[in-house]
Backbone as CSV, one residue per row, in Angstrom:
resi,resn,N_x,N_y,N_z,CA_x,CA_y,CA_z,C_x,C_y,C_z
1,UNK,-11.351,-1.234,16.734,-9.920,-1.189,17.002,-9.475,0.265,16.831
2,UNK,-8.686,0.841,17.389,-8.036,2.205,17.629,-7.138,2.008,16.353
3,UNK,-7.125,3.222,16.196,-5.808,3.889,15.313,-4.898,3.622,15.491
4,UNK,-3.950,3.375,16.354,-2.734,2.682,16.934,-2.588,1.992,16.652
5,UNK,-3.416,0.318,16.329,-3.536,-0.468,16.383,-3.125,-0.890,15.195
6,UNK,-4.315,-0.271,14.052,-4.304,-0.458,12.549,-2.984,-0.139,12.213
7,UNK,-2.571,0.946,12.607,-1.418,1.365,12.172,-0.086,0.562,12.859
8,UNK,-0.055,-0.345,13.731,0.749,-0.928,14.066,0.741,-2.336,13.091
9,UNK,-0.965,-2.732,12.586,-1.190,-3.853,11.566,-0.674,-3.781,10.248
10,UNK,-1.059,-2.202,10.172,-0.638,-1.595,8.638,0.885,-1.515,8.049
11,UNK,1.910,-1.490,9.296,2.729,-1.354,8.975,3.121,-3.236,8.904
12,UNK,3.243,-4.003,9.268,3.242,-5.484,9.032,2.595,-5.755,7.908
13,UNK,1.308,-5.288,7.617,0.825,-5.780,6.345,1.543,-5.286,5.055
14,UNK,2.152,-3.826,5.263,2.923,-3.319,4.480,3.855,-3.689,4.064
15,UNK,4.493,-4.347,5.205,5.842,-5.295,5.279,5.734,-6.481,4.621
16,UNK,4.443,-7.588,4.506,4.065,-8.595,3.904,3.977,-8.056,2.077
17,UNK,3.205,-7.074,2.295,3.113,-6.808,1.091,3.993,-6.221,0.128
18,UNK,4.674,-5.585,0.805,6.067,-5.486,-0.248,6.716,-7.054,-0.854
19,UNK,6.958,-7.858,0.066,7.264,-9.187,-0.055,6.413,-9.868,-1.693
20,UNK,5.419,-9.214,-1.274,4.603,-9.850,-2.354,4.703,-9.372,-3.303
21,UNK,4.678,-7.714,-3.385,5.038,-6.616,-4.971,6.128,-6.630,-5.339
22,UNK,6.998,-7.172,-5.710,8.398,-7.650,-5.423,9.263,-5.955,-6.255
23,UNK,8.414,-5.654,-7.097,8.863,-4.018,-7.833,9.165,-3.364,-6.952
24,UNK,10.479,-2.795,-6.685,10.555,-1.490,-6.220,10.304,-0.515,-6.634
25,UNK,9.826,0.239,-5.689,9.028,1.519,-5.673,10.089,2.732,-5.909
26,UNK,9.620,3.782,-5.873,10.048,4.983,-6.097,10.820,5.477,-4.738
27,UNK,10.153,4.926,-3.223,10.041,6.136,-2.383,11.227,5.368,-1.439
28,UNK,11.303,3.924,-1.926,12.034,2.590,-0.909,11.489,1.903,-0.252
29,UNK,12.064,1.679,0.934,11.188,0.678,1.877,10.328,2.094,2.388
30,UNK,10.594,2.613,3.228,10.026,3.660,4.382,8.857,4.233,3.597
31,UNK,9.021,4.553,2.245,7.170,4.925,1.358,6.272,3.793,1.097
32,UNK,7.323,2.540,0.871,6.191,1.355,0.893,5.403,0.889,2.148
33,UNK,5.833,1.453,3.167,5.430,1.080,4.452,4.039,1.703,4.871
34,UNK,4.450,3.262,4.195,3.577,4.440,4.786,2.653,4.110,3.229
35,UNK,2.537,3.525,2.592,1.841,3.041,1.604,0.947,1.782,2.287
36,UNK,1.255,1.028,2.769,1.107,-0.181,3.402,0.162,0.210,4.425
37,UNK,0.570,1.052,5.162,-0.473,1.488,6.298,-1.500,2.479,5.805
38,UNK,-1.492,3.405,5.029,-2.581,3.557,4.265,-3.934,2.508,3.533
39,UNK,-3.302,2.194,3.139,-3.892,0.670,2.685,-4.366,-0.060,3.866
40,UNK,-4.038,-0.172,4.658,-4.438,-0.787,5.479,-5.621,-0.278,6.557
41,UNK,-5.771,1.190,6.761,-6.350,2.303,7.581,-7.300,1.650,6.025
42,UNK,-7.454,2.162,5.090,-8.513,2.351,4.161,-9.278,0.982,4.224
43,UNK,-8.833,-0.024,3.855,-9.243,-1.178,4.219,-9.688,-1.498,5.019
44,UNK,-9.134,-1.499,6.176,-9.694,-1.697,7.374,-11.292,-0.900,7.680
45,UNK,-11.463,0.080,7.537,-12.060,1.210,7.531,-13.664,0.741,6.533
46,UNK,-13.131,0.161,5.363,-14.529,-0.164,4.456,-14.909,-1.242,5.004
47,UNK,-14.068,-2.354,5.487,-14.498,-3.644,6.579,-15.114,-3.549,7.415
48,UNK,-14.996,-2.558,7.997,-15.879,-1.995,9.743,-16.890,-1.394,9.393
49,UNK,-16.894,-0.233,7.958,-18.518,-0.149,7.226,-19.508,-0.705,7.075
50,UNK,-18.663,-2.139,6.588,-19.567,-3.138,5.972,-20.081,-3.978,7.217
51,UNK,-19.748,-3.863,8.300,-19.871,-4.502,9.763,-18.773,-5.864,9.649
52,UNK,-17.961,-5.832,8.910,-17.717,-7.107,8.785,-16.777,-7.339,10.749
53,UNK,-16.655,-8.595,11.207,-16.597,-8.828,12.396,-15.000,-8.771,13.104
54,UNK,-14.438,-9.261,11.296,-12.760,-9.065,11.766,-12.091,-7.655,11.935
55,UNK,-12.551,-6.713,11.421,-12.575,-5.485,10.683,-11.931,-5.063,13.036
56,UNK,-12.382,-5.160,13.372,-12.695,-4.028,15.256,-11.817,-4.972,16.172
57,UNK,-11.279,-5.737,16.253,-10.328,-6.410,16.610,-8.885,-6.506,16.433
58,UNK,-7.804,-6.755,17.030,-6.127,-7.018,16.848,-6.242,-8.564,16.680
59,UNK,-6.758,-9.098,15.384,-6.411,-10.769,15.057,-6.159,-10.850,13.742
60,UNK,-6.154,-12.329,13.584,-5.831,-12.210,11.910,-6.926,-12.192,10.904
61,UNK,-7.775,-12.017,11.264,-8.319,-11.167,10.306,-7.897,-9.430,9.804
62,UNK,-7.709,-9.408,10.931,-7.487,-7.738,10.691,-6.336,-7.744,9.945
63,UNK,-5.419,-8.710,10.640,-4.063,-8.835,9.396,-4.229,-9.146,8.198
64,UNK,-5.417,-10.129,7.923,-5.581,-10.219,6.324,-6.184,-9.209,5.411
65,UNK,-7.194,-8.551,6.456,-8.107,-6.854,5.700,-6.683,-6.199,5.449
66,UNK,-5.480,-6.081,6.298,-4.932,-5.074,6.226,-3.850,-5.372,4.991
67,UNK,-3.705,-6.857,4.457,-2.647,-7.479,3.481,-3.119,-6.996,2.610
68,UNK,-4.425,-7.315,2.508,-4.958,-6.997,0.979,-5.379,-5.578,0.641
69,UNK,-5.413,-4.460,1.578,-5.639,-2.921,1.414,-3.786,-2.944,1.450
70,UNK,-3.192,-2.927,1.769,-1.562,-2.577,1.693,-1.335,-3.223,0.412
71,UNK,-1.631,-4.460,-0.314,-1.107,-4.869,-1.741,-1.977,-4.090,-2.619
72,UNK,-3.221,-4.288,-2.695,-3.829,-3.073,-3.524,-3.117,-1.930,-3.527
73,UNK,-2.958,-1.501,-2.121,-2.542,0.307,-2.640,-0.997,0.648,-2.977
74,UNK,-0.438,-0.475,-2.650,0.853,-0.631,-3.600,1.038,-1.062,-4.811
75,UNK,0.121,-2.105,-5.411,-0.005,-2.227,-7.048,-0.229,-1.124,-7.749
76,UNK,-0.929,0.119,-6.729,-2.004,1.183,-7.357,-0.357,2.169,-7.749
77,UNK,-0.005,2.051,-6.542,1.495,3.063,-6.644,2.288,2.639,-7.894
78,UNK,2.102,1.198,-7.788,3.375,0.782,-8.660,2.771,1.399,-9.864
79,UNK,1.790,1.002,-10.405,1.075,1.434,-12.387,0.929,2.457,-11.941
80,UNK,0.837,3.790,-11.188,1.245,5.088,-11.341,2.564,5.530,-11.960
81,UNK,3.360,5.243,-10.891,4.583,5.315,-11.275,5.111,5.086,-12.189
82,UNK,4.972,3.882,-12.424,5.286,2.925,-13.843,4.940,3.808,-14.737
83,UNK,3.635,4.432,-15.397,3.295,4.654,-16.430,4.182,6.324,-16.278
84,UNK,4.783,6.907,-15.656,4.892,8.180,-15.710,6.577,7.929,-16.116
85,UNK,7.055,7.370,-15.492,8.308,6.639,-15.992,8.361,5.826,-17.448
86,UNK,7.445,5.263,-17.538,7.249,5.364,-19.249,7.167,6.669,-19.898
87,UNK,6.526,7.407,-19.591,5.786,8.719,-20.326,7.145,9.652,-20.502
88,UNK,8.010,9.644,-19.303,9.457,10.424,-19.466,10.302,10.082,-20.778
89,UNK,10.537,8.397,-20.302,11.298,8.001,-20.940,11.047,7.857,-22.685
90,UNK,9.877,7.885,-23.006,9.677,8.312,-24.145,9.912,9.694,-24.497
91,UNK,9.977,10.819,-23.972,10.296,11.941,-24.432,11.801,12.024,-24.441
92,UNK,12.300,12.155,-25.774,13.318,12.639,-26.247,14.042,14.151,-25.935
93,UNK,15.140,14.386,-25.202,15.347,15.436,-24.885,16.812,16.029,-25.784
94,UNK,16.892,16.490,-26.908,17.498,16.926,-27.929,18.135,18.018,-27.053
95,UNK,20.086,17.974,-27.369,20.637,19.195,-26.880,20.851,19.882,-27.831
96,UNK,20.804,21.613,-27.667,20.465,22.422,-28.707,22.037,23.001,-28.570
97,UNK,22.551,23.347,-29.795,24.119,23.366,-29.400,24.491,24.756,-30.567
């Protein structure tokens, strides 16, 4: 399957998968998307390595390789984020007067 393609999957799977990470993100919809299609290019990508059969096609398989690389790489975003937003918010910022 072409690049076009994935990336037309990626962005739907992205779309599913926000549905599913229900946390909002940092970046909004439009970074969860381009998150989503990442995930989905990567995914897709180790599927077609592995020869797997759904992986080179526009079906639902490819939509499901691409759900589960778009929720992975948005869980991955979210405990990034998350933990750095912890890490702030624990630092105390004392005004010096």
């Amino acid at each position: 399957m072409n690049i076009l393609a994935w990336i037309i999957v990626g962005i739907v799977g992205g779309w599913l998968a926000k549905t599913v990470v229900r946390e909002e993100g940092a970046g909004g919809v439009l970074a969860d998307l381009v998150v989503g299609v990442i995930g989905a290019l990567i995914s897709g990508w180790i599927f077609y390595s592995f020869g797997h059969p759904a992986a080179d096609n526009l079906n639902i398989g490819s939509m499901v390789i691409a759900f589960i690389g778009a929720v992975v790489s948005l869980r991955i975003l979210r405990l990034l984020t998350r933990n750095r937003a912890r890490v702030y918010s624990m630092i105390e910022i004392s005004p010096t007067a």
